[in-house]
N, C-alpha and C positions, 0 to 999 in steps of 0.2 A: 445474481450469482456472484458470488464472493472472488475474489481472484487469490490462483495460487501459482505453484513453481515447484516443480519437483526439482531435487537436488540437480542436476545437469539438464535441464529441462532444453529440449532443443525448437522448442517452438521461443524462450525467452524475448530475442530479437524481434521478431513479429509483435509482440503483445506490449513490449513494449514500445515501440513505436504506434502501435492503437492505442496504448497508455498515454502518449504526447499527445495526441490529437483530439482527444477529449476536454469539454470545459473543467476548471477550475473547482466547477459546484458538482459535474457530474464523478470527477475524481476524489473530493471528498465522500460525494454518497459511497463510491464503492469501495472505499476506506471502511467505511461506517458497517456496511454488510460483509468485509472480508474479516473487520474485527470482531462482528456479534459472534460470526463463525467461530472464529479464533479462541474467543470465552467460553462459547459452548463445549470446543473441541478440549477446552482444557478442565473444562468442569467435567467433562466426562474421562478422561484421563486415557485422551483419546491422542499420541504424540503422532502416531503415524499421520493422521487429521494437521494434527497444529504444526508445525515445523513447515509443511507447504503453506498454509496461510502467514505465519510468521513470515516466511521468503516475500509475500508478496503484498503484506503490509508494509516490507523495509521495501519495496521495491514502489510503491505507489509515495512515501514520505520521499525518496530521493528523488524520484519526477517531479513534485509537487516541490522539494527545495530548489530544482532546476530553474521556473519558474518564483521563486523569490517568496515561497506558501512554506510556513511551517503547520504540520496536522499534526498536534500533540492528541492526548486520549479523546479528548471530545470535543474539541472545539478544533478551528482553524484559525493564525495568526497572521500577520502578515513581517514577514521576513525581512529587516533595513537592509540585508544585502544578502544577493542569490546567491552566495556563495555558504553562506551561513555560519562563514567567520566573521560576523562581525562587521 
């Protein structure tokens, strides 16, 4: 299941803290399936669909920088500083 976030979403808090607590490899996977989502939702010109996926692909790329992981379109890198300046 792809992960989203409704604009004021008041579960956020919770989810993302289940988003902390996940592997590294289980966080990319559900990058991977919140993005296929995300394609489809725009190939069909479907925004109400994409804009919550979009929330919750920038919201699984800023965990995953937390952790010192950059998730660009398809791969994952590994980050010289968690900050990710540098």
């Amino acid at each position: 299941m792809p992960l989203t976030f409704a604009e004021s979403d008041p579960d956020r808090l919770t989810k993302e803290a289940e988003l902390r607590a996940v592997s590294s490899d289980d966080l990319l996977a559900l990058y991977k399936r919140t993005r296929a989502a995300a394609s489809q939702a725009r190939k069909a010109h479907d925004m109400e669909a994409l804009y919550p996926l979009a929330r919750g692909m920038k919201t699984i790329q800023r965990i995953a920088d937390e952790r010192g992981l950059i998730i660009r379109a398809h791969h994952l890198a590994e980050n010289p500083s968690p900050s990710g300046r540098g």
